[in-house]
C-alpha positions in Angstrom: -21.9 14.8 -2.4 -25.5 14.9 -1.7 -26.4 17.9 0.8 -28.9 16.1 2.4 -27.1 12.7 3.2 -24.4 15.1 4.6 -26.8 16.5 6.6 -28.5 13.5 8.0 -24.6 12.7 9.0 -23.6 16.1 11.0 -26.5 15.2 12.8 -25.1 11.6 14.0 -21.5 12.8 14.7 -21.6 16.8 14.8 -20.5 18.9 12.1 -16.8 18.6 14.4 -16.4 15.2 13.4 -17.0 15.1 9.7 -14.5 16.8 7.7 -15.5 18.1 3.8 -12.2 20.8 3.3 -10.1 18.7 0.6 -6.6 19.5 2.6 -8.1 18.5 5.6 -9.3 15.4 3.8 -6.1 14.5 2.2 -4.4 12.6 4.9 -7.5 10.8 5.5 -6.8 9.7 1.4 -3.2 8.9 0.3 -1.4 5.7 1.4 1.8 6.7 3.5 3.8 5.1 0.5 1.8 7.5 -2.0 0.9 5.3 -4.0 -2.4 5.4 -3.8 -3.8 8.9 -3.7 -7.9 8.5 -3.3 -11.1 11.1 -2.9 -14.2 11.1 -1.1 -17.0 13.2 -0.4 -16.3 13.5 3.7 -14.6 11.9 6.6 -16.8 11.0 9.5 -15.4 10.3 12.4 -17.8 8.5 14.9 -17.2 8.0 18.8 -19.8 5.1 19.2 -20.9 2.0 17.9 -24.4 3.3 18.5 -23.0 6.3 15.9 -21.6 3.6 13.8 -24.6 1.8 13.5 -26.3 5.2 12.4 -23.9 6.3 10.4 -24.6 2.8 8.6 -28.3 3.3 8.0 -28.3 5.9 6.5 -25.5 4.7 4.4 -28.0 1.7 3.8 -31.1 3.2 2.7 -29.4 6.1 0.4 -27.2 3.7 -1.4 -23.9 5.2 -0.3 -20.5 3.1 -0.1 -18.8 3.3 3.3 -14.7 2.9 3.3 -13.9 1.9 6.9 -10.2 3.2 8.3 -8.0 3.0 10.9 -4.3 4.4 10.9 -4.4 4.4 7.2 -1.2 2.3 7.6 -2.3 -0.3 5.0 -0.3 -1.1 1.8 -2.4 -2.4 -0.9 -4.8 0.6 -0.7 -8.1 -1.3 1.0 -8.8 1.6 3.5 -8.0 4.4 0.5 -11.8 6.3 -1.0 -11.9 6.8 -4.5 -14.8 7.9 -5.1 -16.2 11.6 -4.5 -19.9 9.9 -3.4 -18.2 7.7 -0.8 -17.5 8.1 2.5 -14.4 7.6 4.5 -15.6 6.0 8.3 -12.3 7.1 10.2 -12.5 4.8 13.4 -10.0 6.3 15.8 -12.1 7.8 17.7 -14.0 4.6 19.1 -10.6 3.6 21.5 -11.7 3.3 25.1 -10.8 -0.2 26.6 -13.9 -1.7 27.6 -12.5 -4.6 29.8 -9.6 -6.1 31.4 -10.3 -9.4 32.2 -7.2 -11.5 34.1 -9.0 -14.1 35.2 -10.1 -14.9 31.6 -6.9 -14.1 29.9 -8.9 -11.3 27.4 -9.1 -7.2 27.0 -11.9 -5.8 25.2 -10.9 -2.9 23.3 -12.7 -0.5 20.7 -10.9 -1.0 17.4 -9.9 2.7 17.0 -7.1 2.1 19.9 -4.0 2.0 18.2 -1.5 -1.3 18.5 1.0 0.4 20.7 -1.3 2.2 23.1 -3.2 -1.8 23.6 0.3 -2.9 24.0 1.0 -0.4 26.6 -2.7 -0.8 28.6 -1.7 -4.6 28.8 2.0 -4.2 30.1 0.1 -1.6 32.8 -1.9 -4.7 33.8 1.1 -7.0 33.6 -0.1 -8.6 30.8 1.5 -9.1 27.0 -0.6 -8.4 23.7 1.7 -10.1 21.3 0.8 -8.6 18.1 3.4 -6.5 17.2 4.5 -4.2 13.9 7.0 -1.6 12.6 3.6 0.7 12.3 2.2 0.2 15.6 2.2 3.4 16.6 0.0 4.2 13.9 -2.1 1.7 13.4 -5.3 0.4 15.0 -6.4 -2.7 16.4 -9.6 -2.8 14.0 -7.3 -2.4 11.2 -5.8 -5.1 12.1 -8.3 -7.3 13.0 -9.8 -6.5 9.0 -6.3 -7.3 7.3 -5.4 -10.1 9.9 -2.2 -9.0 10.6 1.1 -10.7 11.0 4.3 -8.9 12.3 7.4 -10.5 14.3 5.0 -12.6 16.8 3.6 -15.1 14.3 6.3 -17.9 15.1 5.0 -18.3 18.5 1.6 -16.5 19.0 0.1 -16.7 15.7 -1.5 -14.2 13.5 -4.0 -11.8 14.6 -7.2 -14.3 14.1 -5.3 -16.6 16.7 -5.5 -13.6 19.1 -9.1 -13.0 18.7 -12.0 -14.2 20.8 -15.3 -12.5 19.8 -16.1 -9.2 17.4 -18.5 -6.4 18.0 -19.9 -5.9 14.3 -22.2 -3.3 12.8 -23.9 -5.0 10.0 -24.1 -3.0 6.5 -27.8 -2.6 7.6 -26.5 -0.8 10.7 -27.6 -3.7 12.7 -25.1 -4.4 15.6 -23.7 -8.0 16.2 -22.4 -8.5 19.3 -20.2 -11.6 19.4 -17.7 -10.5 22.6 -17.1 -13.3 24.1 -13.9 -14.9 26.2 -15.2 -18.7 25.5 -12.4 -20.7 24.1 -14.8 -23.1 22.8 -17.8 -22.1 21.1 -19.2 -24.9 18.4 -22.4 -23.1 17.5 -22.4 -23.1 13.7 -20.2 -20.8 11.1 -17.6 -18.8 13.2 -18.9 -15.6 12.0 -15.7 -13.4 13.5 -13.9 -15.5 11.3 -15.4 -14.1 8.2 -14.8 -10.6 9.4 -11.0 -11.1 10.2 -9.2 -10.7 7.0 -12.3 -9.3 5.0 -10.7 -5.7 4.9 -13.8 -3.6 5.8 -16.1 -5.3 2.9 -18.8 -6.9 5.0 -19.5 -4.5 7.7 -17.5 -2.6 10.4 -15.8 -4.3 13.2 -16.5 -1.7 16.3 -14.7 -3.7 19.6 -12.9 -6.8 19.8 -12.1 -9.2 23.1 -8.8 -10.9 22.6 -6.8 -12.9 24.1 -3.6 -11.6 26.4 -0.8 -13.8 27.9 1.6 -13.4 30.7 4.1 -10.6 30.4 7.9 -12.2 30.1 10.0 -11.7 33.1 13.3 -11.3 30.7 13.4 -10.7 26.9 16.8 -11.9 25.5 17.8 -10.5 22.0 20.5 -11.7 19.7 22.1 -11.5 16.0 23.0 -13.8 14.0 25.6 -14.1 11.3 24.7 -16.7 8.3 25.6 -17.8 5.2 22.8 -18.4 3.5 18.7 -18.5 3.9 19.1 -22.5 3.9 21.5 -21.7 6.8 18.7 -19.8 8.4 16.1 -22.4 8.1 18.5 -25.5 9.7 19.4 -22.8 12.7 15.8 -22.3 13.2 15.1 -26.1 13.5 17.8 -27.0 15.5 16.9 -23.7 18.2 13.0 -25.5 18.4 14.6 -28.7 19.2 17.4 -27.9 21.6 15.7 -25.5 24.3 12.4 -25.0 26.0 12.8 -20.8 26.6 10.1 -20.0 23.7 11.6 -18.3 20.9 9.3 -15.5 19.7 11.1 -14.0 16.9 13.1 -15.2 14.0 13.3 -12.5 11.7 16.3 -12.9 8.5 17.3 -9.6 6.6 20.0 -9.4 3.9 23.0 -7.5 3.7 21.4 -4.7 1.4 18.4 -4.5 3.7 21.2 -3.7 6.3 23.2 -1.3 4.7 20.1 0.6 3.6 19.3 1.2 7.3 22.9 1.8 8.5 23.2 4.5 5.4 19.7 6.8 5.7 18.4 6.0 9.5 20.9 7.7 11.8 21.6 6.2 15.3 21.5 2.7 13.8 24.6 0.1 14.4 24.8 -3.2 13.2 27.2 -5.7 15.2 28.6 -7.3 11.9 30.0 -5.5 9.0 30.8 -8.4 6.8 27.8 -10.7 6.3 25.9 -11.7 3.8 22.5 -12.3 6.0 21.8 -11.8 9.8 18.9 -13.4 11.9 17.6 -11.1 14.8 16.4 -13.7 16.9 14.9 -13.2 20.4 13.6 -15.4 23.4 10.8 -14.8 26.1 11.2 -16.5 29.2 8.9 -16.1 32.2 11.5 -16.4 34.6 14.6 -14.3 35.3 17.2 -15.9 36.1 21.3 -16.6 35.3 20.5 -20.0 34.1 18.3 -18.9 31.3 21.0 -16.9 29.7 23.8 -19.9 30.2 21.5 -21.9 28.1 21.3 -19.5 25.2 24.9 -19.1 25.6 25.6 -22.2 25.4 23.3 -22.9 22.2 24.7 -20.5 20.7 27.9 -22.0 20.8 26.8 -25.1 20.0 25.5 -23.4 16.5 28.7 -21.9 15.7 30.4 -25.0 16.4 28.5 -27.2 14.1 29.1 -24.3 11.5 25.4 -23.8 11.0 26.4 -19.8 12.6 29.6 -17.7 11.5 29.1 -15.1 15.0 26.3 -14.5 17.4 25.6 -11.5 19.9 23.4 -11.2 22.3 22.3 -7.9 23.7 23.7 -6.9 26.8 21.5 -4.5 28.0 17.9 -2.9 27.0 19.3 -0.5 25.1 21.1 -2.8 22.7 18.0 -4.7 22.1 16.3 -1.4 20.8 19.6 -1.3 18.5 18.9 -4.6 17.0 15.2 -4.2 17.1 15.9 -0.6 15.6 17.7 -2.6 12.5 14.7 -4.5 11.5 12.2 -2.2 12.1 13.7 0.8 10.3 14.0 -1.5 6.8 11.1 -0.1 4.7 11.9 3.7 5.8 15.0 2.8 5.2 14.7 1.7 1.5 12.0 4.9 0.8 15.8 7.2 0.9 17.0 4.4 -2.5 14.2 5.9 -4.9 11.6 3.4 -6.5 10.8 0.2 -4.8 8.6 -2.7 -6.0 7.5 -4.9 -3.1 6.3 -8.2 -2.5 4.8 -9.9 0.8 4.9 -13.4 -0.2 4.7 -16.4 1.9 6.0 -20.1 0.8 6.5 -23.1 2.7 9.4 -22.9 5.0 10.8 -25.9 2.6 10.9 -23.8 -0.6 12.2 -20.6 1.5 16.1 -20.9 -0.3 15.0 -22.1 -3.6 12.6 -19.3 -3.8 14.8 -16.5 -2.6 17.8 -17.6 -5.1 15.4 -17.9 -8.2 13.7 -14.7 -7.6 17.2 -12.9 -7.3 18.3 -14.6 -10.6 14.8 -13.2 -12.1 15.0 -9.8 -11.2 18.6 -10.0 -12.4 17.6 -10.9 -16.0 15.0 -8.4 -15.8 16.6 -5.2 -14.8 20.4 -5.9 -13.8 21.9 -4.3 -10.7 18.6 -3.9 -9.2 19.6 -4.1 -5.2 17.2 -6.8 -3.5 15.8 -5.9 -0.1 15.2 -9.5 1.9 13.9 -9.9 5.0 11.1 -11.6 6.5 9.7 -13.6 9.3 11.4 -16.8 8.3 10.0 -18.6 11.2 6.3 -18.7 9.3 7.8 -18.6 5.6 6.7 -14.6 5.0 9.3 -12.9 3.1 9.3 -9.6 1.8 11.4 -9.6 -1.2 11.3 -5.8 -2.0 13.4 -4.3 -5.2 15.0 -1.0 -5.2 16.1 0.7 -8.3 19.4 0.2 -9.4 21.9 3.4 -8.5 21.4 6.0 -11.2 18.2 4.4 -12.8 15.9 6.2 -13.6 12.9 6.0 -11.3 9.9 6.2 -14.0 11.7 3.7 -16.4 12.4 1.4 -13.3 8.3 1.5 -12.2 7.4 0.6 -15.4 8.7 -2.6 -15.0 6.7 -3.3 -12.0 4.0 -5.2 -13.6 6.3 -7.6 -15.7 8.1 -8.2 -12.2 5.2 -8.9 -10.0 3.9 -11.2 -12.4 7.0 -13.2 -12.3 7.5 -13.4 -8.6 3.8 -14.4 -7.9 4.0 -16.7 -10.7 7.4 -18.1 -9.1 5.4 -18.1 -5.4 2.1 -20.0 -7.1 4.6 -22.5 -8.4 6.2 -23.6 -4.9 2.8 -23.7 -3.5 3.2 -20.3 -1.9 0.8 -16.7 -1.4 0.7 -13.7 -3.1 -0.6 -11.5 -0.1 1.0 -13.1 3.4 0.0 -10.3 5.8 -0.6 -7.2 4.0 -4.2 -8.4 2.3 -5.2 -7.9 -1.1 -7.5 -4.0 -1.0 -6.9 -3.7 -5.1 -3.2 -3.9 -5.4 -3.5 -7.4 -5.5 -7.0 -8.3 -7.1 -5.6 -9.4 -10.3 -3.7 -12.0 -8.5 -6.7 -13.3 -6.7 -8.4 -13.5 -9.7 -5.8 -15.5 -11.8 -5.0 -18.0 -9.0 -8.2 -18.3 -6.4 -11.3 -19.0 -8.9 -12.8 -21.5 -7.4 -12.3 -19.5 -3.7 -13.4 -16.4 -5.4 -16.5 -17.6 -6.3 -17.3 -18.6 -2.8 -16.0 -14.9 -1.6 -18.8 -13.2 -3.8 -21.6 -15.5 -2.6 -20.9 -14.5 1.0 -20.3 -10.7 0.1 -23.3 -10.6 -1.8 -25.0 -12.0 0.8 -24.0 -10.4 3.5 -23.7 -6.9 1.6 -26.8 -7.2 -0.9 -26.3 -3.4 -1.8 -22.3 -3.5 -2.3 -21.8 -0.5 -0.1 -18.8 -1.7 2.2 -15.8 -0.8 0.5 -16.5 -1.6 -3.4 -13.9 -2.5 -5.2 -11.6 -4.2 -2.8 -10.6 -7.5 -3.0 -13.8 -8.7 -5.2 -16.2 -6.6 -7.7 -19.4 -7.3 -7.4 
């Protein structure tokens, strides 16, 4: 890379914060899957959006692309360099919490604050950020915010763009928007936060965000569900949103392979049901605590297994149980890592076509490589599956990945058909480019007007969802 941009760049950040030794670097450049395994010229790792906005000019005026990152949790490689002339903007240092505002309902965070440590400040302050992902740990707010995130919370909370209020934005130009706001209403033209939520770092850099926090739950009640089938699933589902006011805030369905896969390679895991075909974690947040709340799901509950729409139902007992069943879900994809090669798939379809989809993509799969062991779980509750595919046992791995591409273009095709997405929450980075071009022409045309004009020089993350 070119000494003299590098230089201009130590000065901004300090020659601490920008890192050039390749095994330093490498972290900063392979997906967690490793699957995508990038290059870059340097990491720079800002503390300011003042630095940011520096960072950014310089960026501007000597034609060098910027890759913005967070946890580098993603999964279609949008946050991966691969480019020795690019730079990597690693944003975790920029995670003070800027406000806490309970009058308003809003926090105002930095976006290099990671999802759990935002989830922690707001239970501190009583409050509840809802958002919530097996990689929270890991991964940061403004990672989230660029890939609009979805996780267990979307049934009653919404994605991550229904959680945010205003952006702090640092233009590819290094000029800084400011759009931090706690307005609920704001009708002043385009909602220019909304074309940064979901753009996956290719129009600028989102620095802060204010969003918007809820009441903490006085009691949290956890449950699993035995079912027949995903149609099963979807009737229980209707029949919970129309029998009790507690809100349910998760629904979450996972197959009996997903299950066994977790029970088999992550230790300290227990299921309550050994002979199922599916299970539903569901769970309820109630604002009060009380005896009455419990006797009601009790009593639904019953009421399902009566009617036959349930086989058996458990609800935790204790807080420790609820981290077992949370424990089964959460631990799926490391889980299925232990089964050698996996093709996934983060699909959404309407709730409607949720059983017809499942049951013909099993059926193609089956035709394509047979005994291939389908991993199924999802957040049924906003028609998100992933329908992952492990290798069958003694397959060869190589011979098994080479049938990815035949296999992905079958299950979008299948998705397209019932009216469905190719990308639910994961985004589309360049694992999933192709599909936007086969299936969003008329949208994609639209995207490159606004990147183009927003990004005249195409420095912000080239190559990722559109080439311009």
């Amino acid at each position: 890379m070119d000494k003299e941009i590098l230089n201009k760049l130590i000065r901004v950040v300090g020659s601490d914060n920008i890192i050039l030794n390749k095994s330093e670097m490498s972290k900063y450049l392979i997906e967690w899957r490793g699957v995508y395994t990038g290059k870059a010229g340097a990491i720079i790792k800002p503390k300011s959006t003042k630095e940011v906005s520096k960072i950014l000019k310089i960026a501007y005026s000597t034609n060098t692309p910027i890759i913005s990152q967070g946890g580098n949790t993603g999964l279609v490689g949008g946050q991966i360099s691969f480019d020795d002339n690019h730079i990597v903007l690693n944003l975790t240092r920029l995670n003070k919490v800027r406000e806490i505002n309970t009058l308003d309902k809003s926090i105002t965070v930095e976006s290099g604050l990671t999802l759990l440590e935002l989830q922690n400040v707001c239970k501190k302050n009583n409050t509840l950020f809802p958002l919530s992902l097996a990689s929270e740990g890991t991964c940061t707010i403004g990672g989230n915010i660029s890939t609009n995130a979805g996780g267990v919370g979307v049934l009653y909370y919404g994605n991550t763009r229904n959680l945010v209020l205003g952006l702090e934005i640092v233009t590819p130009e290094g000029k800084i928007i400011n759009t931090l706001s706690t307005l609920i209403k704001d009708n002043t033209g385009y909602s220019l936060k909304d074309l940064f939520i979901g753009s996956e770092g290719t129009l600028g850099v989102i620095t802060a965000a204010t969003l918007k926090v809820f009441p903490l739950p006085k009691e949290k009640y956890t449950g699993i569900l035995k079912v027949k089938s995903p149609q099963k699933s979807i009737k229980v589902l209707r029949f919970i949103q129309e029998n009790i006011s507690t809100p349910l805030t998760a629904f979450e369905l996972m197959n009996k392979f997903s299950i066994n896969f977790v029970k088999k390679n992550i230790p300290g895991t227990v299921s309550p049901f050994n002979d199922f075909k599916w299970i539903i974690l569901i769970e309820f947040s109630s604002l009060e605590s009380s005896n009455e709340e419990e006797e009601k799901i009790q009593n639904l509950l019953g009421k399902l297994i009566k009617t036959d729409l349930v086989e058996d139902a458990v609800i935790a007992g204790s807080i420790r149980q609820s981290n077992e069943m949370w424990k089964l879900r959460e631990s799926i994809s490391e889980a299925q890592k232990a089964e050698g090669g996996s093709i996934k798939n983060d699909i959404s379809v309407p709730i409607k076509f949720i059983d017809k989809f499942i049951r013909t993509a099993i059926s193609i799969i089956n035709k394509i490589i047979p005994n291939s062991r389908c991993v199924i779980f999802g957040h049924i509750g906003d028609g998100n599956i992933h329908f992952n595919i492990s290798q069958p046992i003694k397959f060869n791995k190589k011979d098994f990945l080479k049938k990815e591409g035949i296999i992905r273009r079958e299950i979008v095709k299948l998705t397209m058909k019932l009216e469905g997405s190719f990308s639910a929450e994961h985004g589309v980075g360049v694992a999933r480019k192709a599909d936007l071009k086969r299936y969003k022409k008329d949208e994609l045309i639209i995207m490159k007007g606004i990147k183009e004009s927003m990004d005249r020089k195409n420095i912000m993350n080239p190559g990722k969802i559109i080439d311009c």
